[in-house]
C-alpha positions, -999 to +999 in steps of 0.1 A: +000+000+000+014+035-010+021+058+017+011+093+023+029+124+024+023+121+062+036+094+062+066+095+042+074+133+063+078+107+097+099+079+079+123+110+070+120+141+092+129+148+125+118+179+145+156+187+154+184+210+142+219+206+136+249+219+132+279+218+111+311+234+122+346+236+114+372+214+130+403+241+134+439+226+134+467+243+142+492+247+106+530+251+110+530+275+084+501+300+097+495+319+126+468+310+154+442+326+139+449+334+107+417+335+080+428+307+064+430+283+092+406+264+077+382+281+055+392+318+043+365+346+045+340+348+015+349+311+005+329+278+008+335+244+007+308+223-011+302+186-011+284+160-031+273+124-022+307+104-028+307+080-057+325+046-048+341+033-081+345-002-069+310-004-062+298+017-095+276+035-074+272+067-052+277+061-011+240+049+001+231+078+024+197+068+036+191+058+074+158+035+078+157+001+070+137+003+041+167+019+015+143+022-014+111+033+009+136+060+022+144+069-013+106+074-030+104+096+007+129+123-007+120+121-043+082+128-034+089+156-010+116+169-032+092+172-063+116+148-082+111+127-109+103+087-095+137+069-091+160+102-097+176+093-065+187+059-076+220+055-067+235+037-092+222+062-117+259+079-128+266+090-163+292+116-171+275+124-203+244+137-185+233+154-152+217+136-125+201+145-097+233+134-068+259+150-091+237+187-088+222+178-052+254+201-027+264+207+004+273+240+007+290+249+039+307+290+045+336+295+066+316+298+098+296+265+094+261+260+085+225+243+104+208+220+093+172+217+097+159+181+098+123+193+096+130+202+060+135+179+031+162+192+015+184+199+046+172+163+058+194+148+029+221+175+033+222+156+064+226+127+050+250+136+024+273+150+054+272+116+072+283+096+040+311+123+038+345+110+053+357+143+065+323+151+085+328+137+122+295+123+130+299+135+170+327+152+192+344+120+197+352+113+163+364+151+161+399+143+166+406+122+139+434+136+113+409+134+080+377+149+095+372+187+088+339+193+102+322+177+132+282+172+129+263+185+167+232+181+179+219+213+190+194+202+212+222+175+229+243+206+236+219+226+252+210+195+273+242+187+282+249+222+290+218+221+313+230+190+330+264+204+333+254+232+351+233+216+373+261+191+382+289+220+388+260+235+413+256+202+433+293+195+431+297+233+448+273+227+475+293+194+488+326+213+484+310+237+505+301+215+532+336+194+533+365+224+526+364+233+563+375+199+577+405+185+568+400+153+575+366+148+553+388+169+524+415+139+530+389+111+527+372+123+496+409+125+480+418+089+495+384+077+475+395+097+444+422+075+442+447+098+458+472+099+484+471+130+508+495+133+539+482+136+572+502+167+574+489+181+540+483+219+543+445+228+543+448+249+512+467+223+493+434+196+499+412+226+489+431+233+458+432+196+448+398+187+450+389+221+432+413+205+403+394+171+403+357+191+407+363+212+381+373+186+356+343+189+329+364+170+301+363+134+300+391+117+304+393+079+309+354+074+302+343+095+335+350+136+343+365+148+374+331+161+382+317+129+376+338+111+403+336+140+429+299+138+429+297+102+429+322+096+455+301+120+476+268+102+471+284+067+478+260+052+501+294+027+506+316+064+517+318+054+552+325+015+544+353+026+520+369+051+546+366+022+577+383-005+550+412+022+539+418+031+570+418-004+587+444-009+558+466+021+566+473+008+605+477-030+593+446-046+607+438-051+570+470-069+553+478-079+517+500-102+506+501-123+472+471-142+475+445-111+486+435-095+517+436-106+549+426-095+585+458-092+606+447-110+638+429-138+625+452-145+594+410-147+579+411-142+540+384-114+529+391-108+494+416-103+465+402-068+455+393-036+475+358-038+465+354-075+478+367-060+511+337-036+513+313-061+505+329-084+533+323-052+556+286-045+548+275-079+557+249-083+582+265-112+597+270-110+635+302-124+635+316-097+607+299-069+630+319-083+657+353-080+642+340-046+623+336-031+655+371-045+672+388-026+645+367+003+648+371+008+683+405+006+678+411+027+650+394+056+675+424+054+696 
């Protein structure tokens, strides 16, 4: 059964925007800066659907499933002629439809509205493109020259970033005062602060690790601040490195093991603080020896 316009608009559209931008590198021979680090002012860089000679064929750009639904989609809300999309259409002789269909992009960028037909498969056309990045993290590779954004990701992100640095803030608040809570959220960051560290140093550390927006190693340094300050484990984590630090906790090639019973409790730190949340009477019992030591 033929579909409607409707439906051909839902297969294809998406109430969203886009943007294409420039990927800037720096050039050994130009200045930071200079017009022409990557397009220069009045110029534009325009781009077709690539043609893959091995195949004999342009690059399929269509997203759905359904290739060929996809394609009667565009050539009914672009007014063109049935089958003037087909991809293996190519003759040098004559004009066709993806040797005149461009991408025209101006030295500041361009967006893309996927609401509209035509920018819908300039869309496409940019995501068959080798030098289009289809998201940040393919922005560093060597051959891309533009990087494709979601606008409304950004502005989400953005949202959720600035809620995060708020919240991150308000425990900072509560902790910078006491040295010792300053040391424990370091020790749980993975860090090693001396006893002796000056208050101001702590500060200035877990301000470097809080205001860390940029990922690096899958989770942000604002990430692990807040999550080490929601840990419902915090105070289980602080007992077990602490109980490590003054030896009632020992490790030797085999795992962990508790110091006055020789008792094996795990091979990894986590294990240990699942050992430690046990409900078990006789784990509370030793739990609380150590404690009641560690006070002293």
């Amino acid at each position: 059964m033929e579909k409607s316009i409707s439906e051909l608009r839902k297969l294809v559209l998406e109430d969203k925007t886009v943007s294409i931008k420039p990927i800037v590198r720096p050039k050994p021979y130009l200045k930071k800066g200079h017009d022409g680090e990557h397009t220069y002012t009045g110029c534009v860089k325009t781009y077709t659907l690539p043609f893959d000679p091995k195949k004999r064929s342009y690059v399929n750009p269509f997203l759905s499933e359904d290739k060929s639904l996809e394609q009667e989609a565009f050539e009914k809300l672009l007014n063109q002629k049935e089958d003037s999309l087909n991809l293996y259409t190519f003759k040098v002789s004559e004009p066709n439809f993806w040797g005149q269909f461009t991408l025209v992009i101006p030295k500041e960028g361009l967006e893309l509205n996927l609401s509209n037909p035509a920018d819908a498969l300039r869309y496409r056309v940019a995501l068959a493109n080798r030098e289009f990045a289809k998201d940040q993290n393919e922005a560093s590779i060597a051959e891309k020259k533009y990087v494709i954004v979601d606008n409304a990701a950004v502005k989400e992100f953005a949202s959720q970033l600035g809620k995060k640095k708020s919240k991150a803030e308000d425990y900072m608040i509560k902790i910078k005062k006491s040295k010792k809570e300053m040391i424990d959220a370091l020790r749980l960051l993975g860090k090693s602060p001396s006893k002796d560290a000056d208050i101001d140093w702590l500060r200035e550390e877990l301000y470097k690790i809080k205001d860390e927006v940029t990922i690096t190693k899958g989770v942000a340094g604002l990430d692990k601040f807040i999550a080490v300050m929601e840990d419902s484990l915090r105070d289980i984590k602080i007992f077990v490195l602490d109980a490590i630090d003054r030896g009632f906790i020992v490790r030797d090639k085999n795992g962990y093991k508790l110091e006055s019973s020789n008792k094996f409790i795990g091979r990894k730190f986590e294990e240990l603080v699942e050992y430690f949340s046990s409900k078990d009477p006789k784990i509370l019992e030793e739990k609380l020896i150590i404690q009641e030591v560690l006070k002293s």
